[in-house]
VMD Tcl script that builds the backbone (N, CA, C; Angstrom):
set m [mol new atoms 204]
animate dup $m
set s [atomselect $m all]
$s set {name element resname resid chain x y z} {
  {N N UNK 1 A 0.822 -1.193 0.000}
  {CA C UNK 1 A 0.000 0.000 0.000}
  {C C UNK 1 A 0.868 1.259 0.000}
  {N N UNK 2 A 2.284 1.397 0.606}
  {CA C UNK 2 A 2.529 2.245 0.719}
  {C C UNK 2 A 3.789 2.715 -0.334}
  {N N UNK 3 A 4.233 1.614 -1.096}
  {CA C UNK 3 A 4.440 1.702 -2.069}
  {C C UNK 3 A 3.866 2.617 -3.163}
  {N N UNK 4 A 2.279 1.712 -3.559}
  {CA C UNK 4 A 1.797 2.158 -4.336}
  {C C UNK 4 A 1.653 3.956 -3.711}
  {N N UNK 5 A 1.366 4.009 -3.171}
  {CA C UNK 5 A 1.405 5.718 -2.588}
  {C C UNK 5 A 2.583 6.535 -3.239}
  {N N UNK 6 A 3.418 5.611 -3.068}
  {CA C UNK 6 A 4.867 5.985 -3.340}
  {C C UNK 6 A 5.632 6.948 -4.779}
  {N N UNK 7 A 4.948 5.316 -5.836}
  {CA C UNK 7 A 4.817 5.595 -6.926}
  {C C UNK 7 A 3.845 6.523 -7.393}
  {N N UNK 8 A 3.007 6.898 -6.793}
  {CA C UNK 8 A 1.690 7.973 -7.300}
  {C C UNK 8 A 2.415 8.986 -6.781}
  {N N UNK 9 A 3.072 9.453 -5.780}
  {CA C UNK 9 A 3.288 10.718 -5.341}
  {C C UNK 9 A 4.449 10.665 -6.377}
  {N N UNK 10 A 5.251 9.851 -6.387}
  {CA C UNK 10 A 6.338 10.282 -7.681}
  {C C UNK 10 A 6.016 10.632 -8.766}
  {N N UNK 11 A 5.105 10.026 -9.139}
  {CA C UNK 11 A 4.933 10.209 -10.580}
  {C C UNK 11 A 3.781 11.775 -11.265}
  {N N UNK 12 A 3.230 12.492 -9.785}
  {CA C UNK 12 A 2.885 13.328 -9.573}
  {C C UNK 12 A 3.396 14.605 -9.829}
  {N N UNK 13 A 2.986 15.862 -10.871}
  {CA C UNK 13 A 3.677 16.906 -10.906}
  {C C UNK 13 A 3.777 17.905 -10.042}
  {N N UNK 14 A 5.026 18.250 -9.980}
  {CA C UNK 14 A 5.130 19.494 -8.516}
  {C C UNK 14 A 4.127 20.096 -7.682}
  {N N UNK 15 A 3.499 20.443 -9.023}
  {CA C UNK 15 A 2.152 21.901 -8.707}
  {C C UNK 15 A 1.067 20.882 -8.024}
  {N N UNK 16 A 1.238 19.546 -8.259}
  {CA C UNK 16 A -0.080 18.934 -7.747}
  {C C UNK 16 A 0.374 18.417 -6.438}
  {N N UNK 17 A 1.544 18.245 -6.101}
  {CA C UNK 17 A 1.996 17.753 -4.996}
  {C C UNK 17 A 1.505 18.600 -3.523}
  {N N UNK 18 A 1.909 20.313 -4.271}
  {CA C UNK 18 A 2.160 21.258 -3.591}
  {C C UNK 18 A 0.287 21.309 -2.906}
  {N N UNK 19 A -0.434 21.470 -4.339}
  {CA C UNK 19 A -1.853 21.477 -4.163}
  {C C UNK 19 A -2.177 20.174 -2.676}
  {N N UNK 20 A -1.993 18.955 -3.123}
  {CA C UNK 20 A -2.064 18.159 -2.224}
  {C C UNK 20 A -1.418 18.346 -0.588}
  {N N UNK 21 A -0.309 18.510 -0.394}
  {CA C UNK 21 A 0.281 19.342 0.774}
  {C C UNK 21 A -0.694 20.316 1.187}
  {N N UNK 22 A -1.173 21.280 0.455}
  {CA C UNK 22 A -2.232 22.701 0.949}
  {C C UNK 22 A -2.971 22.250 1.579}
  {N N UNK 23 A -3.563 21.079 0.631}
  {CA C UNK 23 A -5.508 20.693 1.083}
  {C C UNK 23 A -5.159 19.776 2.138}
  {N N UNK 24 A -4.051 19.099 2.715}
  {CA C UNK 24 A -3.923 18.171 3.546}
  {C C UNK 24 A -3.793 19.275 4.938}
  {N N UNK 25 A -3.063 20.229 4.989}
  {CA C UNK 25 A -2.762 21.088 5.769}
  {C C UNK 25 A -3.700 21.939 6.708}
  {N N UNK 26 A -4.696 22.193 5.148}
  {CA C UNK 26 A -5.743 23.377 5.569}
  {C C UNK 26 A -6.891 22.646 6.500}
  {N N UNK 27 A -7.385 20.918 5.492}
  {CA C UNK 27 A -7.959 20.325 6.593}
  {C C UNK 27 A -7.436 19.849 7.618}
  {N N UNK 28 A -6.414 19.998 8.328}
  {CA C UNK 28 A -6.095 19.217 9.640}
  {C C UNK 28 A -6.430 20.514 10.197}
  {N N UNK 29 A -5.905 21.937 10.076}
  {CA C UNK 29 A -5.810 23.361 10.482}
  {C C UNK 29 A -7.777 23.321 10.514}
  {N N UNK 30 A -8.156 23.193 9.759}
  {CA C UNK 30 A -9.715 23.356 10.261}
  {C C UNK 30 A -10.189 22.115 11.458}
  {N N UNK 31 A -10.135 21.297 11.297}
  {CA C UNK 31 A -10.654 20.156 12.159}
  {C C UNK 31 A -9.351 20.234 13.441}
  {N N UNK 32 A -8.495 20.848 13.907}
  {CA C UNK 32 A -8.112 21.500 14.918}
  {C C UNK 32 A -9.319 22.650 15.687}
  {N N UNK 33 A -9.301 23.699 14.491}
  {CA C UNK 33 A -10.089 24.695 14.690}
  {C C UNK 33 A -11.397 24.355 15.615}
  {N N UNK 34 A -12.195 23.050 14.725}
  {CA C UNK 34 A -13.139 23.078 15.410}
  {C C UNK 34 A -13.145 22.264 17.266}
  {N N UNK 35 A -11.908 20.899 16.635}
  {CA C UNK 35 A -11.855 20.537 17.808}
  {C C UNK 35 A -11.600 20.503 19.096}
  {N N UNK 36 A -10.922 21.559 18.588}
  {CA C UNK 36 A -9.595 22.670 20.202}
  {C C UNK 36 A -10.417 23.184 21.015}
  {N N UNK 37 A -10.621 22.864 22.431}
  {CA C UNK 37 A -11.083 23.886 23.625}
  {C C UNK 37 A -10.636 25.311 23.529}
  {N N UNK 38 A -11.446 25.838 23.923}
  {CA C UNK 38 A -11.644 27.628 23.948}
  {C C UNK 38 A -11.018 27.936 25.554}
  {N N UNK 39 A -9.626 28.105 25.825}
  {CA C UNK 39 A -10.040 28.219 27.799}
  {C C UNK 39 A -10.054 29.104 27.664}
  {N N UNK 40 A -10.363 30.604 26.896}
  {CA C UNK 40 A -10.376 32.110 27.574}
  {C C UNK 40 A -11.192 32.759 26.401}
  {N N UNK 41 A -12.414 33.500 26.688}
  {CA C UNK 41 A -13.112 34.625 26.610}
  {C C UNK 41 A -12.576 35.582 27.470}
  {N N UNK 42 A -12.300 36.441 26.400}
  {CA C UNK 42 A -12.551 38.034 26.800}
  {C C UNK 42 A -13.546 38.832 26.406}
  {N N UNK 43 A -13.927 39.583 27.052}
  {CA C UNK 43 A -15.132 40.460 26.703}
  {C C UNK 43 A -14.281 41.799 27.212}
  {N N UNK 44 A -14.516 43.091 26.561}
  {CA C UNK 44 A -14.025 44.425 26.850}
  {C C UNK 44 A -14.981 45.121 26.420}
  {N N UNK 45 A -15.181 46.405 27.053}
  {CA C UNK 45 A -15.932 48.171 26.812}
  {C C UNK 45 A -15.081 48.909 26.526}
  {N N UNK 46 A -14.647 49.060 25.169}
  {CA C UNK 46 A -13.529 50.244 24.895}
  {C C UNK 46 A -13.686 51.082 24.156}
  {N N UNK 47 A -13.425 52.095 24.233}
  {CA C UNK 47 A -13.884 53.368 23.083}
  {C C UNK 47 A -12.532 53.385 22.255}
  {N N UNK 48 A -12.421 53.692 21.098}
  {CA C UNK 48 A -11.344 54.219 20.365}
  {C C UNK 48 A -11.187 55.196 19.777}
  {N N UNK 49 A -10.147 55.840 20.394}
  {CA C UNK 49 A -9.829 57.611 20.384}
  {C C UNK 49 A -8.611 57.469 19.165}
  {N N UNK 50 A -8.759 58.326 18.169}
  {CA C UNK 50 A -7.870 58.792 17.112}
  {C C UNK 50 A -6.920 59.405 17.876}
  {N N UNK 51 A -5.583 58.872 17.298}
  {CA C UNK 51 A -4.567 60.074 18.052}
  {C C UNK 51 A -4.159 61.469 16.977}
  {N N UNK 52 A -4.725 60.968 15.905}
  {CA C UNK 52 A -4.430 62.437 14.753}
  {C C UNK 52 A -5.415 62.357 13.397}
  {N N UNK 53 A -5.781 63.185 12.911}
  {CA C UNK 53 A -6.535 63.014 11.709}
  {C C UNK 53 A -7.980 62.923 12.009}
  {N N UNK 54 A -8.612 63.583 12.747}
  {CA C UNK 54 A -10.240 63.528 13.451}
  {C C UNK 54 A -11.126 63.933 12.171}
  {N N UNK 55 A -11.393 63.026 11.636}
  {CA C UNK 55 A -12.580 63.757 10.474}
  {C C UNK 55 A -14.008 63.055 10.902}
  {N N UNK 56 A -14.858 64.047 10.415}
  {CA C UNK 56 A -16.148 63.585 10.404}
  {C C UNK 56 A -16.993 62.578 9.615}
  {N N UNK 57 A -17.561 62.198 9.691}
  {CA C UNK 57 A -18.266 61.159 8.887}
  {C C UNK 57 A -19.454 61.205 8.648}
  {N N UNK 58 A -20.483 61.517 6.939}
  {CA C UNK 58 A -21.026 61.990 7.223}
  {C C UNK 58 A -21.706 60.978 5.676}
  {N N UNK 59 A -23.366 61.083 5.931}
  {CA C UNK 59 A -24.205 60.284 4.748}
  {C C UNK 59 A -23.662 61.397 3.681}
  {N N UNK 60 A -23.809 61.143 2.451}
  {CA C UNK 60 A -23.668 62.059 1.530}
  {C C UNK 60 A -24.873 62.751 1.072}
  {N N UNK 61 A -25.908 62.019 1.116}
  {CA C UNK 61 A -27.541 63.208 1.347}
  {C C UNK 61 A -28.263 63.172 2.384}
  {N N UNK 62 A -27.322 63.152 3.600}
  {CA C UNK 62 A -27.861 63.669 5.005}
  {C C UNK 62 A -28.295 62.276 5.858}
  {N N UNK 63 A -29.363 62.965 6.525}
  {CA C UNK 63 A -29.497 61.526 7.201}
  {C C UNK 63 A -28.827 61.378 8.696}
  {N N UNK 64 A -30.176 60.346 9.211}
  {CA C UNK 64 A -29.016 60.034 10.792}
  {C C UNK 64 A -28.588 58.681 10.790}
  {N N UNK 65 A -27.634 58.286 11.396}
  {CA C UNK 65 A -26.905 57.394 11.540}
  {C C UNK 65 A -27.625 56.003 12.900}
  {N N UNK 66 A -28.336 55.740 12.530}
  {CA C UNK 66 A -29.370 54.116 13.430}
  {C C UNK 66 A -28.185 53.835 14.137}
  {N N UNK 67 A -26.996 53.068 13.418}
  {CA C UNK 67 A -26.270 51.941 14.204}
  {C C UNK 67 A -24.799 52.223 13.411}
  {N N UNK 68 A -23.863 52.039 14.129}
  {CA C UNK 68 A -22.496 51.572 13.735}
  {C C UNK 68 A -22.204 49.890 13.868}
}
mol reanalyze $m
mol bondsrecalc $m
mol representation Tube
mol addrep $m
């Protein structure tokens, strides 16, 4: 079996190897993702103050602003 693996990955061109490496990678990196414990939430209340460049922001035919 692992032969035959052997010969298929050899006989395989670069670009597809590389492709294969990606997709092997990306799914272990996702099925980590999902399977990994979370130990820390943070939650914060922070305002963010510009330190230079204060411009206004504004609808272009007026209007009030509901929600950010």
């Amino acid at each position: 079996m692992i032969e035959r693996f052997l010969l298929l990955w050899a006989a395989m061109p670069p670009t597809h190897r590389q492709l294969t490496i990606s997709t092997i990678l990306m799914a272990l990196l996702l099925i980590w993702a999902v399977v990994a414990p979370l130990d820390v939430v943070s939650n914060a209340i922070g305002e963010v103050l510009p330190m230079t460049r204060v411009k206004s922001v504004q609808h272009l035919e007026g209007g009030t602003v509901a929600e950010i």
